[in-house]
Structures are given as C-alpha cells and as structure tokens.
C-alpha positions as a Markdown table, in Angstrom:
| # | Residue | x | y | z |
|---|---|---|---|---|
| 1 | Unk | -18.2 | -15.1 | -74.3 |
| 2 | Unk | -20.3 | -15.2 | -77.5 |
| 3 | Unk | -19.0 | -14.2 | -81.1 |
| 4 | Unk | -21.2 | -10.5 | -81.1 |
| 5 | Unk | -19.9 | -9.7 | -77.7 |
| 6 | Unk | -16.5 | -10.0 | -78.9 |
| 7 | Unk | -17.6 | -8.2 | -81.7 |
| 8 | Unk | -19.3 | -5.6 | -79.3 |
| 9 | Unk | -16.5 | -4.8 | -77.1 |
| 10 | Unk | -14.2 | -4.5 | -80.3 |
| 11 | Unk | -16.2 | -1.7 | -81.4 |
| 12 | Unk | -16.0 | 0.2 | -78.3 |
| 13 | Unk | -12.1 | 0.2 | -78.5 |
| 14 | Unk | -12.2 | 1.2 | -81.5 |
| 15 | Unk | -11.1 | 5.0 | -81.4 |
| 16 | Unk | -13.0 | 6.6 | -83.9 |
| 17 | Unk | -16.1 | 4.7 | -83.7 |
| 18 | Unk | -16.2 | 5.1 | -79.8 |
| 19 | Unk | -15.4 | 8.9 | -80.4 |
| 20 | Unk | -18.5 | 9.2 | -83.0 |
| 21 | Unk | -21.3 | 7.5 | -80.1 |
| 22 | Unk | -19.7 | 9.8 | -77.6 |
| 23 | Unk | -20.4 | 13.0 | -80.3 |
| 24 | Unk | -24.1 | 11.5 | -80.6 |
| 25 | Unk | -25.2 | 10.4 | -77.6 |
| 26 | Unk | -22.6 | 11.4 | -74.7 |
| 27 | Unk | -21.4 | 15.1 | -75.9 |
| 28 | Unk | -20.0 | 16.4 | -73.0 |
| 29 | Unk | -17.9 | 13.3 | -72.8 |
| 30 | Unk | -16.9 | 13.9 | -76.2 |
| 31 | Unk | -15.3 | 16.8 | -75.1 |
| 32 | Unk | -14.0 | 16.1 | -72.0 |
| 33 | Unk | -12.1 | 13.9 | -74.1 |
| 34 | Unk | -13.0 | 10.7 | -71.9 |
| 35 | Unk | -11.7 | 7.4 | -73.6 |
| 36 | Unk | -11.5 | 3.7 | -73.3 |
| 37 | Unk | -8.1 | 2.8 | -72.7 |
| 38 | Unk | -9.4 | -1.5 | -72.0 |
| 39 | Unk | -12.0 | -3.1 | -71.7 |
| 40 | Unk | -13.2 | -6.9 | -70.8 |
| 41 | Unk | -16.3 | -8.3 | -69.8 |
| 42 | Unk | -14.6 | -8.2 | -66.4 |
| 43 | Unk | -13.0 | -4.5 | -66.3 |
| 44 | Unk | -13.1 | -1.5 | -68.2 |
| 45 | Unk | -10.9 | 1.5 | -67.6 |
| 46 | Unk | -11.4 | 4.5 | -68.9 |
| 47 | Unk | -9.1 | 7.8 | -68.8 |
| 48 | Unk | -10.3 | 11.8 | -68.3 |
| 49 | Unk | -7.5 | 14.5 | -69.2 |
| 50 | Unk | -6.8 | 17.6 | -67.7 |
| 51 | Unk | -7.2 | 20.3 | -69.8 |
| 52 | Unk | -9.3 | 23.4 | -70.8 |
| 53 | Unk | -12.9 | 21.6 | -70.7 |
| 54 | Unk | -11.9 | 19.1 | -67.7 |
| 55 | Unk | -10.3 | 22.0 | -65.0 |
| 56 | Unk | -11.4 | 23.7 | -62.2 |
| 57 | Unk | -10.3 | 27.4 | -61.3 |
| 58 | Unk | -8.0 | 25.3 | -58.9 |
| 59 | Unk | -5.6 | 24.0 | -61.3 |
| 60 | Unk | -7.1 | 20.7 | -61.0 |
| 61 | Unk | -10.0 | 18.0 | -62.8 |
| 62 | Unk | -13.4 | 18.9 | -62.0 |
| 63 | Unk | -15.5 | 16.6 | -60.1 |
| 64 | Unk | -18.3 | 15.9 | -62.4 |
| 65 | Unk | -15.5 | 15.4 | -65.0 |
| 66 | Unk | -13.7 | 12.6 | -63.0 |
| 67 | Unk | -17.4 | 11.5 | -61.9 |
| 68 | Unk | -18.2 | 11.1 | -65.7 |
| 69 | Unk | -15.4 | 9.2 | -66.2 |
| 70 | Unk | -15.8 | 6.7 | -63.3 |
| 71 | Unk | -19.5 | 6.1 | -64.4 |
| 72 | Unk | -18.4 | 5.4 | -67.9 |
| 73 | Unk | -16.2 | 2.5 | -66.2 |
| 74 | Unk | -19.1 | 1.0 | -64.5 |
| 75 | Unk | -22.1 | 1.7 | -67.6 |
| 76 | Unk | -19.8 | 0.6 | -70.1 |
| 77 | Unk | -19.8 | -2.9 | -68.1 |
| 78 | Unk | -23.7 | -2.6 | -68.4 |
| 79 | Unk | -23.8 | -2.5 | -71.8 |
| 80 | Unk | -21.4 | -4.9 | -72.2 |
| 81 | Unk | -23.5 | -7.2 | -70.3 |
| 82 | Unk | -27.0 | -5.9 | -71.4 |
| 83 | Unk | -25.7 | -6.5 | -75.1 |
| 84 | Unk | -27.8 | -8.8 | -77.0 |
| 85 | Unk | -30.0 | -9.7 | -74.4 |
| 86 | Unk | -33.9 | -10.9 | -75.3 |
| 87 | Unk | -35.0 | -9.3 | -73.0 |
| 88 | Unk | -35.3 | -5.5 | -72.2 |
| 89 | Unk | -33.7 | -4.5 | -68.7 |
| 90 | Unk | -33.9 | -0.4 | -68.2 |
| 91 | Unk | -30.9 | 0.6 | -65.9 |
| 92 | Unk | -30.3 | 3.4 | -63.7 |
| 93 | Unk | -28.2 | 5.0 | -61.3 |
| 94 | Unk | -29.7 | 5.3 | -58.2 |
| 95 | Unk | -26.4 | 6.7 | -56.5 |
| 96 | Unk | -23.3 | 8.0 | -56.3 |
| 97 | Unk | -20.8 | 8.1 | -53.6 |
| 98 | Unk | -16.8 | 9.1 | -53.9 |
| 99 | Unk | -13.9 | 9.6 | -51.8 |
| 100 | Unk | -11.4 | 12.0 | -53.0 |
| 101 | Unk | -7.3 | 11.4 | -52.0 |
| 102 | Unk | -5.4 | 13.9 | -54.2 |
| 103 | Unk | -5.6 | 16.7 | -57.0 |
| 104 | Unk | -6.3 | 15.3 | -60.2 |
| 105 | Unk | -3.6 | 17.1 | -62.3 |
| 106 | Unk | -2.8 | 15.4 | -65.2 |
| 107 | Unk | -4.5 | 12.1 | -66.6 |
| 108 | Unk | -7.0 | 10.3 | -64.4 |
| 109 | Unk | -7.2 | 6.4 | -65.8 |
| 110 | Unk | -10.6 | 5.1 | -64.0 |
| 111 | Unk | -10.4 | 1.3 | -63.5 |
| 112 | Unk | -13.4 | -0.5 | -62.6 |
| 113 | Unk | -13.1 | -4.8 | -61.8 |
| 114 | Unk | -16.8 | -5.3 | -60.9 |
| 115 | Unk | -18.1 | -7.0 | -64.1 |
| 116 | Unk | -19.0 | -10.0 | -62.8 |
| 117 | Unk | -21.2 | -8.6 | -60.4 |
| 118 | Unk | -22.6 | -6.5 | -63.1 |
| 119 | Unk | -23.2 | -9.2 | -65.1 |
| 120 | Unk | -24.8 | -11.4 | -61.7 |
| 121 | Unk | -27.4 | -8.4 | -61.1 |
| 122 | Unk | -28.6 | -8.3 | -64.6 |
| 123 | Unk | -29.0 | -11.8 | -64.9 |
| 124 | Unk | -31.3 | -11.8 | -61.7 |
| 125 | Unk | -33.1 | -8.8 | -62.8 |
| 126 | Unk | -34.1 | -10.8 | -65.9 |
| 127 | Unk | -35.5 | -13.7 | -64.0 |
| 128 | Unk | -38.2 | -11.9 | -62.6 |
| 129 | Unk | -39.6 | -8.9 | -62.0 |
| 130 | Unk | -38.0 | -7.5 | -59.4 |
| 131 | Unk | -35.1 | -4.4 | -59.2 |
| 132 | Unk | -31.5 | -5.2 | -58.5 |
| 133 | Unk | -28.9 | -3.1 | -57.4 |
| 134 | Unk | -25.3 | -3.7 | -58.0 |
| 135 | Unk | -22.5 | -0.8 | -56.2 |
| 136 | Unk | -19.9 | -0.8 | -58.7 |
| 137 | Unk | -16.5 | 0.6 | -57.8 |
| 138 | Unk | -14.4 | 2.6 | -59.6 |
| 139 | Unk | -10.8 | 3.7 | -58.7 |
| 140 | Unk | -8.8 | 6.4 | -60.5 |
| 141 | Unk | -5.5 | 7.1 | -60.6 |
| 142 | Unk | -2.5 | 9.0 | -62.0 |
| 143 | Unk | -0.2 | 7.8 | -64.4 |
| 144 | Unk | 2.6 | 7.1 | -61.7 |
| 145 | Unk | -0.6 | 4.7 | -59.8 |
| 146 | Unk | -1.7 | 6.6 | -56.9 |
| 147 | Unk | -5.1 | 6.7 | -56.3 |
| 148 | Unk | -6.8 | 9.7 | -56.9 |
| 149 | Unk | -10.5 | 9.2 | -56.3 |
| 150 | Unk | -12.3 | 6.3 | -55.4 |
| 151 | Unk | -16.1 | 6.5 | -56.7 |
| 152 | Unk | -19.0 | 3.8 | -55.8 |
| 153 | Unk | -22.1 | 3.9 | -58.6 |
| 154 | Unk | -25.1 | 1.8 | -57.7 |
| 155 | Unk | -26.7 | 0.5 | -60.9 |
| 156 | Unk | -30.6 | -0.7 | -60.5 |
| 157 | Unk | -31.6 | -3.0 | -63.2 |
| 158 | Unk | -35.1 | -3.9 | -63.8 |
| 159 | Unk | -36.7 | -6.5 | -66.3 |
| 160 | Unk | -39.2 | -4.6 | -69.0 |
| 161 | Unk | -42.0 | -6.4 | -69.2 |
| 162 | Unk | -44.5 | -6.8 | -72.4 |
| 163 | Unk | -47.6 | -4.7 | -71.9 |
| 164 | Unk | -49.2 | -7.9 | -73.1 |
| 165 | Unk | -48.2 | -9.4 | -69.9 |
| 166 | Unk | -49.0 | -6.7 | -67.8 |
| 167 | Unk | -52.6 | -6.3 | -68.9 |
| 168 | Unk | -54.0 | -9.8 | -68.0 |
C-alpha cells in the first residue's frame, strides 16, 4: 500500500474531516449521522444510528437509511482503490439487492470484506476498455452481532478514455 493511500484512508477516519465531505458532497448522510467506524484497503465498516432523521413510523431504521450506509461500505472501498489512479475510471451502481433479518433498532455497524475484489475489477476495467462489475456485500448488524440486513451493491467500473483517442 503506497504512502498517499495511507495518507488517504487516514483522512477518512478522521472525524471531523470525514464529517465536513459528508456536509458537502453526501448531505443526507451528514445527517443521518452515518460514520466510519474502520476502514482498510480490505474492509470498511461503517455505522447508521437510530434516531429522529434515520426512523421509520415503525420504531425502527428506515431502509434507504441502512441502504446508505451499506453503499457507503462498498463506495468507500472504490475510492480507496480509485485513489490516485492515472487513469480516469467512472463508477456506478448498477444494483442493489438486500435481505432483511430483524428491526434495526438501535446502531446498525455495516461491514463490508470485499476490497480485494473491488480493487481486482478496477484494475481490469483500466486495462481496457470494457465495463466490470463487481457485487459487493455488505452485512449489518447490531451492537450485540446479529445480523440485521444483508445488502449486495454491484459496482460497474469503466475506463475514461481521452477524447484524443476516441477521435482517430
């Protein structure tokens, strides 16, 4: 792992600065209150609370909150991976699946192992020109370790050509 990546995933634990890119660029995350509990170039784990802006008239974590949080787990492994590249590769998700075991009522900590994978599409997307698709998985669960939800993101990374190249 190079110098800048360390450097890289040291800024993303650190509170405040992580807290300040969610404000700017991820708002509703921001107030969901989603954080970075770890993260590696392997894993990254990532916790939603329950409270005002997270619950559902059923005394419980909204979906799309817990869904936010899972694809946080798997994006932030993206980045991590996409960091410094010389080469542009956009990224997308082109679905989501999720399997849900139990009411999510307290805090959800989202755990997601699949970096290596991650990291094994990205560096195939940027060999040529083709899209690949990596289904990350992402399980939550409560703080006594039962599994809450189980979510599946497939990421689709593609290599951004020059429009040098694509003109001759």
């Amino acid at each position: 792992m190079s110098g800048d990546t360390l450097m890289f995933i040291d800024s993303l634990k650190h509170p405040l600065k992580f807290r300040m890119f969610l404000l700017s660029k991820l708002p509703s995350a921001f107030f969901a209150g989603l954080r970075i509990k770890d993260v590696s170039e392997n894993s990254c784990s990532v916790s939603v609370p329950y409270k005002w802006f997270t619950k559902n008239p059923f005394h419980s974590t909204y979906f799309a909150c817990l869904a936010m949080a899972a694809e946080m787990s798997t994006g932030t492994l993206c980045v991590i991976h996409l960091h410094k590249k010389k080469l542009p590769v956009s990224m997308l998700v082109t679905r989501l699946e999720s399997e849900f075991h139990k009411k999510a009522t307290g805090v959800t900590n989202f755990i997601c192992e699949d970096g290596m994978l991650i990291k094994e599409a990205i560096d195939k997307a940027m060999e040529n020109e083709e899209a690949y698709i990596v289904r990350a998985k992402s399980v939550g669960m409560d703080k006594g370790g039962i599994v809450i939800a189980e979510f599946y993101i497939t990421w689709s990374f593609k290599a951004k050509r020059t429009k040098l190249k694509n003109s001759l």
